[in-house]
C-alpha positions as CSV (number, residue, x, y, z in Angstrom):
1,X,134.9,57.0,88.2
2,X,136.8,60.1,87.4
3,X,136.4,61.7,84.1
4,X,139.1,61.9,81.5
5,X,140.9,65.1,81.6
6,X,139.5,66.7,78.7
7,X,135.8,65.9,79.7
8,X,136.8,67.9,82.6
9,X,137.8,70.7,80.8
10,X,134.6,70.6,78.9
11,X,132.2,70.3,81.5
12,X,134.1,73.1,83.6
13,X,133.5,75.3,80.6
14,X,129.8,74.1,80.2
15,X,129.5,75.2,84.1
16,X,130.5,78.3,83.5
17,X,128.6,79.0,80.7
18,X,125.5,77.8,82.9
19,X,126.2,80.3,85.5
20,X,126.6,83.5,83.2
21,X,123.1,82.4,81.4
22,X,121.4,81.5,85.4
23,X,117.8,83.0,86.4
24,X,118.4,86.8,87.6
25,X,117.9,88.8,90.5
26,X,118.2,85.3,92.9
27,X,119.2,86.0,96.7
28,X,122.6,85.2,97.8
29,X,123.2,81.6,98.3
30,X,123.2,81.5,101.7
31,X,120.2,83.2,102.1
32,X,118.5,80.6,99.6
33,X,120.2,77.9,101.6
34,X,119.3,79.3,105.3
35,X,116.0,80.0,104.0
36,X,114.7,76.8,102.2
37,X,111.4,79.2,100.9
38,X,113.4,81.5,99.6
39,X,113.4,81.4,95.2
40,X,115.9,78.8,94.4
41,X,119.2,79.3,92.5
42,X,120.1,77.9,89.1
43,X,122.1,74.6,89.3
44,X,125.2,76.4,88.0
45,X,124.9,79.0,90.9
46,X,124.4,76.1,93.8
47,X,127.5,74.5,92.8
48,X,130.0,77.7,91.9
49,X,128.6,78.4,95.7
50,X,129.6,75.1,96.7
51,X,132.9,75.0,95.0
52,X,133.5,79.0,95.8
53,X,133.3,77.6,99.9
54,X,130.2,79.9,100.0
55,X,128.1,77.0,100.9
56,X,128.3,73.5,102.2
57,X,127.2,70.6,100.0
58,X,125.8,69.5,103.1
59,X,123.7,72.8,103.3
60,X,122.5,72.6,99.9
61,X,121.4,68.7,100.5
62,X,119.7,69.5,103.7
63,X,118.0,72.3,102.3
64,X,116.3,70.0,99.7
65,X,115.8,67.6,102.1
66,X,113.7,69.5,104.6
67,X,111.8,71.3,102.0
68,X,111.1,68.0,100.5
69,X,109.8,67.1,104.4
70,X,108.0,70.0,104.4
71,X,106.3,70.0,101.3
72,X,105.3,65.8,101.2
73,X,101.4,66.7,100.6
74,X,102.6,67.2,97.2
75,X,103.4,63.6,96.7
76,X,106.4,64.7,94.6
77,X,108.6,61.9,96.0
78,X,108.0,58.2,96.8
79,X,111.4,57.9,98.4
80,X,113.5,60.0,100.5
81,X,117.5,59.3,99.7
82,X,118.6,61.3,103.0
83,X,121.7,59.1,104.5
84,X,123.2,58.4,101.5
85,X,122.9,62.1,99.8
86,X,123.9,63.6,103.2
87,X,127.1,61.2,103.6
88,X,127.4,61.6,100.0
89,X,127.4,65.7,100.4
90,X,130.3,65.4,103.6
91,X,132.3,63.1,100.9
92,X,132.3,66.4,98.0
93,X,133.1,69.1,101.6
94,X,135.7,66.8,102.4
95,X,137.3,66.7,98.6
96,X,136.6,62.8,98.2
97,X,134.1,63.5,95.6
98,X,134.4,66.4,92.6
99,X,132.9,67.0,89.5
100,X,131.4,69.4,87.7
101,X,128.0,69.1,89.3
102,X,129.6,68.1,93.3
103,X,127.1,68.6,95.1
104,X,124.2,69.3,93.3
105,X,120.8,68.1,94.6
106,X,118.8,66.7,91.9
107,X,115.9,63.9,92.1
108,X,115.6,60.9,89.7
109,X,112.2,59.6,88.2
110,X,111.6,56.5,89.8
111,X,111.6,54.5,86.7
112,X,114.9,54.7,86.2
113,X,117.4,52.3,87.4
114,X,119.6,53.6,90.9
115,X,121.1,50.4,92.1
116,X,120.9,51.5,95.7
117,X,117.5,52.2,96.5
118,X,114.4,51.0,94.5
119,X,113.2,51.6,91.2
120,X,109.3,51.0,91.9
121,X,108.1,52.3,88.3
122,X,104.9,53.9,90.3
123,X,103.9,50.0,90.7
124,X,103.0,47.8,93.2
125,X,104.5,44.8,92.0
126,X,108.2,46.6,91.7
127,X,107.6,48.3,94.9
128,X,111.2,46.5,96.3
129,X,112.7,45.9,93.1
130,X,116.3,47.0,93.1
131,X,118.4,46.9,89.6
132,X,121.9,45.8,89.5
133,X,123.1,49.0,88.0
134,X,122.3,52.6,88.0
135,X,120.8,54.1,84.6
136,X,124.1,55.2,81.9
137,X,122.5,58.8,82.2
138,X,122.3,59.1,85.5
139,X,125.5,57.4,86.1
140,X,127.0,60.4,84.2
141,X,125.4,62.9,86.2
142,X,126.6,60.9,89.6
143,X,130.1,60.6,88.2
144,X,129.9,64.0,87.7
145,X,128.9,64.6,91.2
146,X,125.4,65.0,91.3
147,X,123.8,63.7,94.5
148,X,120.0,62.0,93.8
149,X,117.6,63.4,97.0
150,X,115.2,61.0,95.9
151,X,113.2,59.4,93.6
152,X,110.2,61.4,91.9
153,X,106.7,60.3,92.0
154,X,105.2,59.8,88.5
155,X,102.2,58.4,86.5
156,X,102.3,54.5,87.4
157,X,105.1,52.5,84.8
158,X,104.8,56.0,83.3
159,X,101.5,55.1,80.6
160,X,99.6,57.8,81.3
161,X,99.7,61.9,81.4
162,X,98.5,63.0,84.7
163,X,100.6,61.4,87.2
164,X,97.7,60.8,89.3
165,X,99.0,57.2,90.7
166,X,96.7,55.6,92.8
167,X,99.3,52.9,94.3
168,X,99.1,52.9,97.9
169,X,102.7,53.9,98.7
170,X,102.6,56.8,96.1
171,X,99.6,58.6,95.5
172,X,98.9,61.8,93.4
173,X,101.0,64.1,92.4
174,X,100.1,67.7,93.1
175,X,100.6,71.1,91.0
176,X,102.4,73.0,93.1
177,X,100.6,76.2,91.8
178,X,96.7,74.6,92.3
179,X,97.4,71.3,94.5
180,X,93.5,70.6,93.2
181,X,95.3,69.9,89.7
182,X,97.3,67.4,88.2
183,X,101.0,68.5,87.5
184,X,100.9,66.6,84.3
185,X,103.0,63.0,83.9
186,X,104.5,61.0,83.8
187,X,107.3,63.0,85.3
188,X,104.8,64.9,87.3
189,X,106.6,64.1,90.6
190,X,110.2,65.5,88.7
191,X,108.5,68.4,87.3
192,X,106.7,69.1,91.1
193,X,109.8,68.9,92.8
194,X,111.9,71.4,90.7
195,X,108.5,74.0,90.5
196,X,108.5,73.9,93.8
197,X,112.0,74.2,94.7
198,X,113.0,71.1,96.5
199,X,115.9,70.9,93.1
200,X,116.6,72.8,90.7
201,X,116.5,70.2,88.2
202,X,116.5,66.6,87.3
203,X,115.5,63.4,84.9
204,X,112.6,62.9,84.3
205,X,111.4,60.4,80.7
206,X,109.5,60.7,77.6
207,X,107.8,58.2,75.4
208,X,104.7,60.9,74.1
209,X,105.4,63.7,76.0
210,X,106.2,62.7,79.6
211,X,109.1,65.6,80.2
212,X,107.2,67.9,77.9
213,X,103.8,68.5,79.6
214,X,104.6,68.5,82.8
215,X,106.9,70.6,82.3
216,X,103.9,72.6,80.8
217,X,101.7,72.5,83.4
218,X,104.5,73.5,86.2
219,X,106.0,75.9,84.5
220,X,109.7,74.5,84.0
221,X,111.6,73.2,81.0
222,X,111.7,70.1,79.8
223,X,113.7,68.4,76.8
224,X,113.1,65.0,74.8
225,X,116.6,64.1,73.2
226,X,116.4,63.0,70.0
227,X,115.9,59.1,69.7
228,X,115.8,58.5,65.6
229,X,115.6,55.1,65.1
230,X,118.4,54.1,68.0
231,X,121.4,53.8,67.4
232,X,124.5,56.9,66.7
233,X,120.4,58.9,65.8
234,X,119.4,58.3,69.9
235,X,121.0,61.1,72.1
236,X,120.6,59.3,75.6
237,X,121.1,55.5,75.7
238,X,119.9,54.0,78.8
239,X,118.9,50.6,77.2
240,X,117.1,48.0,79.4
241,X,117.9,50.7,82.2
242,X,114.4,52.7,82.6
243,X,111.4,50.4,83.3
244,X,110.1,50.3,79.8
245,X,106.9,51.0,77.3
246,X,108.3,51.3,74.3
247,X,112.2,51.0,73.3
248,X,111.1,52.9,69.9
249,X,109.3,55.7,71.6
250,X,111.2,56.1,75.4
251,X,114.4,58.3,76.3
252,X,115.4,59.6,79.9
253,X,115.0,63.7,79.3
254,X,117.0,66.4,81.9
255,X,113.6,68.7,83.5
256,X,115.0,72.3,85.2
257,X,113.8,75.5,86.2
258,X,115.2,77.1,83.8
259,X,116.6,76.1,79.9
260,X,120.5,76.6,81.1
261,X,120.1,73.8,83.7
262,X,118.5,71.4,81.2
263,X,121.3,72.3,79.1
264,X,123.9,72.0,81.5
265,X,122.6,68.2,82.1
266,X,122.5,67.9,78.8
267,X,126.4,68.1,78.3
268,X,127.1,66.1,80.9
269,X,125.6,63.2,79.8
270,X,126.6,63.4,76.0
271,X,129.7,64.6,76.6
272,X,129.1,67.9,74.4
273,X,129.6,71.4,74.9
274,X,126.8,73.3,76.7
275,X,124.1,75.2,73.9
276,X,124.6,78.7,74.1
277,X,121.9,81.1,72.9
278,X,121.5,82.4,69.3
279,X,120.4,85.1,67.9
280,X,116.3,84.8,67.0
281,X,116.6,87.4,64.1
282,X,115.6,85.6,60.7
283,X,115.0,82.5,62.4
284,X,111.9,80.6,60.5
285,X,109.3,78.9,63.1
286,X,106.5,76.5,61.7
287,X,103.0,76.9,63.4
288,X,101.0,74.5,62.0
289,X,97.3,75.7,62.5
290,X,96.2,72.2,63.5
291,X,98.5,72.2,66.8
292,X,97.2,76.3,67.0
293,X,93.5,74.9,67.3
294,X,91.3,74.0,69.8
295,X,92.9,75.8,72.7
296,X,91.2,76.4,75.6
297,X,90.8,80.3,76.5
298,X,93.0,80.1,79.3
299,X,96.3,79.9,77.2
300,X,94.8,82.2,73.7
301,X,96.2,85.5,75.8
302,X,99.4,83.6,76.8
303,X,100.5,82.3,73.4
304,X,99.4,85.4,71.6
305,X,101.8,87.6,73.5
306,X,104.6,84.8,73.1
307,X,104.1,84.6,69.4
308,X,104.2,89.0,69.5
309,X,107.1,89.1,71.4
310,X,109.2,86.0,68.9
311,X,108.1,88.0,65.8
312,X,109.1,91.8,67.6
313,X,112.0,89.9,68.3
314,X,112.8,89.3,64.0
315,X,111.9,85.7,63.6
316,X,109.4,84.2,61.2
317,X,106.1,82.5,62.0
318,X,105.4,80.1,58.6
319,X,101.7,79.2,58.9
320,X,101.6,76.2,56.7
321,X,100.2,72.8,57.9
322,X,101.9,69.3,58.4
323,X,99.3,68.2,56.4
324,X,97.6,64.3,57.7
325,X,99.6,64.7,60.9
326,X,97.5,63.9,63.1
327,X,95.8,60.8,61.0
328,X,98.9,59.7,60.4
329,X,100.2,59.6,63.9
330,X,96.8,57.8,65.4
331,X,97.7,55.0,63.2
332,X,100.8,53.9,64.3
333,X,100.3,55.3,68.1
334,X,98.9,52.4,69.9
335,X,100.3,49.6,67.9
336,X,103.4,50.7,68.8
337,X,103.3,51.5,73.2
338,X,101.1,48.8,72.9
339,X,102.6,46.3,71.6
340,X,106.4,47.1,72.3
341,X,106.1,46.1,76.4
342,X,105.3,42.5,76.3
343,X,109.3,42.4,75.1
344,X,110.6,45.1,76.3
345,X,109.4,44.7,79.9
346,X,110.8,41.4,80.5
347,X,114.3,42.1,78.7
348,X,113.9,45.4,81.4
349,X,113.8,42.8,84.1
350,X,116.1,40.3,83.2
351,X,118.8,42.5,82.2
352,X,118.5,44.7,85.7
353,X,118.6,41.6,87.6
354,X,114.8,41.8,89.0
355,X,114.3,37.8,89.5
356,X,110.9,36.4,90.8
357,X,108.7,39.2,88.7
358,X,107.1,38.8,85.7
359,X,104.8,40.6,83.2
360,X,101.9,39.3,84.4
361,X,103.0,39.8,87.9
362,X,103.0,43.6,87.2
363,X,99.8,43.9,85.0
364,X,97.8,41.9,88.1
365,X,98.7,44.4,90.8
366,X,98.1,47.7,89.0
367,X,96.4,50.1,91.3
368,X,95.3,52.8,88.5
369,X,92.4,52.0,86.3
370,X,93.5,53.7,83.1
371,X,96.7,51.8,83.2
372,X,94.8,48.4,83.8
373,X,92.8,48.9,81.0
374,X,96.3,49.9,78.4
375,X,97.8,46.7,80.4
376,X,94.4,44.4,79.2
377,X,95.6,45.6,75.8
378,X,99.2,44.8,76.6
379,X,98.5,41.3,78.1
380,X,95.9,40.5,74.8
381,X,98.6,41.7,72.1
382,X,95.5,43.7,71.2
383,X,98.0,45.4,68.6
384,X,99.9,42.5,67.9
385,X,98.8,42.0,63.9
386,X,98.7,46.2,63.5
387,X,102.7,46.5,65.1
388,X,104.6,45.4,61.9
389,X,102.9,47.9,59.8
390,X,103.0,51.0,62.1
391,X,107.1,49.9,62.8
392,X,107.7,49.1,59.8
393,X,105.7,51.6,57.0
394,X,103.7,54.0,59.3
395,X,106.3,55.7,61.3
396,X,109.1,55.9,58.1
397,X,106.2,57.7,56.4
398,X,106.0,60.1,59.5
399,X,109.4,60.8,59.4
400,X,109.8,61.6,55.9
401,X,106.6,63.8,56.7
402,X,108.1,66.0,59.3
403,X,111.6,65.8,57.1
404,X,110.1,67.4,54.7
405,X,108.0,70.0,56.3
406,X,111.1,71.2,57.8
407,X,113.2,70.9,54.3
408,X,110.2,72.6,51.7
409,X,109.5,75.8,54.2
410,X,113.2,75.8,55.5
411,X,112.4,76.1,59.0
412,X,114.7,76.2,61.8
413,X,111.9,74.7,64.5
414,X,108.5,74.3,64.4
415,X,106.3,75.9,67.6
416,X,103.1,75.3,69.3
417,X,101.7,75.2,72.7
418,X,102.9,72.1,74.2
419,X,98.9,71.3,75.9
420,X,95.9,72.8,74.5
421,X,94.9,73.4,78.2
422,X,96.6,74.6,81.7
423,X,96.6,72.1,84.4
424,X,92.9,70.2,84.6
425,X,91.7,69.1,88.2
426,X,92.4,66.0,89.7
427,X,89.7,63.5,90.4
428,X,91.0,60.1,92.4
429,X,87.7,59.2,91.6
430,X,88.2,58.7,88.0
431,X,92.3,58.7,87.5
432,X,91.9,62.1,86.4
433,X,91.0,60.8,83.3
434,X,88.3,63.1,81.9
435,X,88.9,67.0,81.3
436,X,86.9,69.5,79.3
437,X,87.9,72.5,77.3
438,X,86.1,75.6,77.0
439,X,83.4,74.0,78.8
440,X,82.9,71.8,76.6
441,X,81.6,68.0,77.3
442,X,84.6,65.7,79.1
443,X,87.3,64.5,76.8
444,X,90.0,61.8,77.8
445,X,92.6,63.7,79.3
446,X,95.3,61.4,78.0
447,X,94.8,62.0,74.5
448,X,93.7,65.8,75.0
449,X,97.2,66.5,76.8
450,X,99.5,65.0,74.0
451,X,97.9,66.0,71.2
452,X,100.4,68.3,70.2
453,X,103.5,66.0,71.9
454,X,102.5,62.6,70.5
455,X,103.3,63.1,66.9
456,X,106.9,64.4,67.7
457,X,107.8,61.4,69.9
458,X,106.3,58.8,67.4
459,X,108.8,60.6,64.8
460,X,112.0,60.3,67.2
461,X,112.5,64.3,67.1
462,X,113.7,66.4,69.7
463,X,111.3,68.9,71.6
464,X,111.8,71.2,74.4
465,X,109.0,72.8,76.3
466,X,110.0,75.9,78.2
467,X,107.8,78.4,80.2
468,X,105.6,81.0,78.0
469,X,103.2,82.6,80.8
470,X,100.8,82.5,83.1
471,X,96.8,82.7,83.2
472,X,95.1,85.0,84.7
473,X,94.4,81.8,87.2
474,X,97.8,81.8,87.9
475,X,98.3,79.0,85.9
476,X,101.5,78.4,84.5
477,X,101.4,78.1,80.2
478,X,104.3,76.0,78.1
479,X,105.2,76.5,74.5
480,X,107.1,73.9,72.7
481,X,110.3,73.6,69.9
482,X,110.5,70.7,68.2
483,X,113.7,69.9,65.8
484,X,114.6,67.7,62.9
485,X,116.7,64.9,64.1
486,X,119.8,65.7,66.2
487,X,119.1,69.3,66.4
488,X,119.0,69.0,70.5
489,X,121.7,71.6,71.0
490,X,119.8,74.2,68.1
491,X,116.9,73.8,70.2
492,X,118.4,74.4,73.4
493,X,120.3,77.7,71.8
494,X,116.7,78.9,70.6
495,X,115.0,78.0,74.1
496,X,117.8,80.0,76.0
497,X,117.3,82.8,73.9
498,X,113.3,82.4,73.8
499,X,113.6,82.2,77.5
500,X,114.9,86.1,77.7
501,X,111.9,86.8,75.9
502,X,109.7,85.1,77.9
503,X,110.9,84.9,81.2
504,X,110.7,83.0,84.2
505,X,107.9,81.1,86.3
506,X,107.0,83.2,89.8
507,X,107.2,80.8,92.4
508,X,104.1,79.0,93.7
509,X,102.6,80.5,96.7
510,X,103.5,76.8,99.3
């Protein structure tokens, strides 16, 4: 499908933009493409290379293909695209395919639709299931000529935060900076892939914080559009396309190494021009305590010096609470993912063409036990008589809450750490369910991970997580921006300029 002229213009403009704000001091591209260890490029400089005749497509594709071979013990991938992106790469060196991305190597989290390989949703009851029709985002970043490498691992039909998927043909997902520890979910096998530098970027999805923490915990950047209440409020609009939880709560959300990749994405498949950074002097940040408390020691020395470095920088930290928050939000949580699925799944199927599977199908062969147990609660409509109240009164009133904690202290974002803890150990054993703080006693990792992300995505704000720092474990910390409604190019302006700040992630040591 070509693009109309002036969306070419746009995008060529949005490229170029992307390659002036790309990581620094990267080797040339044909050493990063000869080399497949070597630090990978920015998206933007991969496909000026490409474009420029530096580089073959073909060599980028292969490049992400062997290092994907190489580096399968991370379970980043559950399937391998390499025919179909390699002829697709010979088709953009031979001029039949161009685009502003041509070439590009991303992977695609493997619950969203591709209609030529399968989209498994981490299960084992969609382990063949092939949709009719690739996923409107990622049909925009294909039509733009993006080529998918494969399709990411991820926390099993994406309900839980760890990404440890005990499904036979999948298996954990590793942190490529500890491969004891989760990489976070449920786009752990996205956010894996582009830490350790198979892509540079790619989709991942959010419904409480699924781009957002593992982008986190691997040190990349990762964006939740805005989703409102649907409609012209929702950024991305991949309806019946993604295999589903909750069509209140879930949007597809761009994952990079870097904040000018996720933006470039971005553009592409809303048809905007590309953020560029602004100036952080006077801008007003909200850090509620509540989301400041509770931290495990690992991140205090990381999130200290961010805050010192924002504030030497001229913007404004506002201390005041968003007072009942978190009470609020627990209300309206579980009624809502809970409840949502036993529609949403089936319209999922029907509408992608999946015949001979149904609900019940799915919630009997689940391999991980904490998404069993949510699918119990799914199968019982254990939320069934709670759902009308938390759609209908409980999450208006936590919209008008965070409305109007931006509005009374006039803030341009509010921050906070996007965990409360770097990346806990994985334990097959138990899911990975069970983490501690501080040494504290166990807490369920789910709800310790997306404390901070959960209230956000119940509201339908934005929220970008980009890289703050590392422990002294070598750990990799993420702080998080979240936006009134339809601020998703603010926030992307504030990360890239937050990002100068703050810097990059080293590469892991693979």
């Amino acid at each position: 499908m070509p693009l109309h002229p002036s969306r070419r213009d746009m995008l060529k403009t949005s490229l170029g933009v992307a390659a002036a704000t790309a990581l620094p001091s990267f080797p040339l591209m044909e050493q990063a493409m000869a080399q497949a260890d070597a630090t990978p490029t920015s998206a933007a400089e991969i496909v000026q290379a490409i474009r420029d005749k530096k580089i073959t497509a073909v060599s980028a594709v292969q490049a992400a293909i062997d290092r994907a071979e190489k580096l399968k013990d991370l379970n980043t991938l559950i399937y391998l695209n390499k025919d179909a992106a390699l002829a697709a790469a010979r088709d953009v060196d031979a001029g039949k395919i161009t685009g502003p991305l041509a070439g590009l190597p991303i992977v695609v989290k493997d619950n969203i639709n591709t209609k030529d390989m399968p989209t498994t949703g981490g299960t084992p009851a969609l382990q063949n299931a092939r949709p009719k029709n690739n996923a409107p985002s990622l049909q925009k970043l294909l039509d733009a000529g993006a080529i998918i490498i494969g399709k990411a691992n991820m926390h099993e039909l994406a309900f839980g935060i760890t990404s440890t998927n005990l499904s036979s043909f999948a298996g954990p997902v590793k942190n490529p900076y500890d491969t004891t520890r989760i990489p976070g979910g449920s786009s752990g096998g996205s956010a894996a892939a582009v830490a350790a530098g198979i892509v540079t970027c790619g989709l991942g999805t959010d419904t409480g914080g699924s781009t957002r923490v593992p982008a986190a915990l691997t040190g990349i950047v990762g964006l939740r559009p805005s989703v409102g209440n649907g409609g012209a409020r929702r950024r991305y609009n991949d309806d019946h396309a993604v295999v589903p939880i909750s069509h209140t709560r879930d949007t597809v959300g761009p994952m990079g190494r870097n904040v000018a990749d996720v933006a470039l994405l971005d553009s592409i498949i809303t048809g905007t021009v590309m953020a560029s950074a602004v100036d952080l002097h006077g801008k007003r940040f909200g850090v509620p305590p509540s989301m400041w408390g509770g931290l495990d020691s690992g991140l205090l020395d990381v999130v200290a010096a961010a805050r010192k470095k924002l504030t030497d920088a001229g913007a404004e930290l506002i201390g005041k609470d968003i007072d009942g928050l978190a009470d609020l939000n627990a209300k309206l949580s579980f009624p809502i993912a809970l409840h949502e699925p036993i529609e949403d799944i089936p319209a999922y199927l029907k509408a992608s063409g999946i015949k001979g599977i149904t609900l019940a199908d799915i919630a009997a062969k689940i391999a991980s036990p904490d998404v069993k147990g949510a699918f119990g609660a799914i199968t019982a409509d254990a939320f069934g008589k709670a759902y009308p109240e938390a759609v209908g009164t409980l999450r208006p009133q936590l919209q008008k809450l965070y409305e109007n904690y931006f509005r009374d202290n006039n803030l341009d974002a509010i921050l906070f750490p996007t965990t409360i803890s770097p990346a806990p150990p994985i334990d097959t054993a138990m899911g990975s369910g069970e983490m501690t703080i501080n040494g504290g006693k166990p807490m369920p990792t789910f709800d310790t991970m997306i404390r901070n992300t959960d209230p956000g995505s119940n509201a339908g704000i934005p929220g970008l997580s980009l890289f703050a720092g590392m422990t002294q474990s070598g750990l990799p910390v993420g702080l998080e921006i979240d936006g009134p409604i339809g601020s998703d190019i603010t926030l992307l302006g504030l990360g890239l300029s937050m990002e100068k700040l703050f810097g990059h992630a080293p590469p892991p040591k693979l």
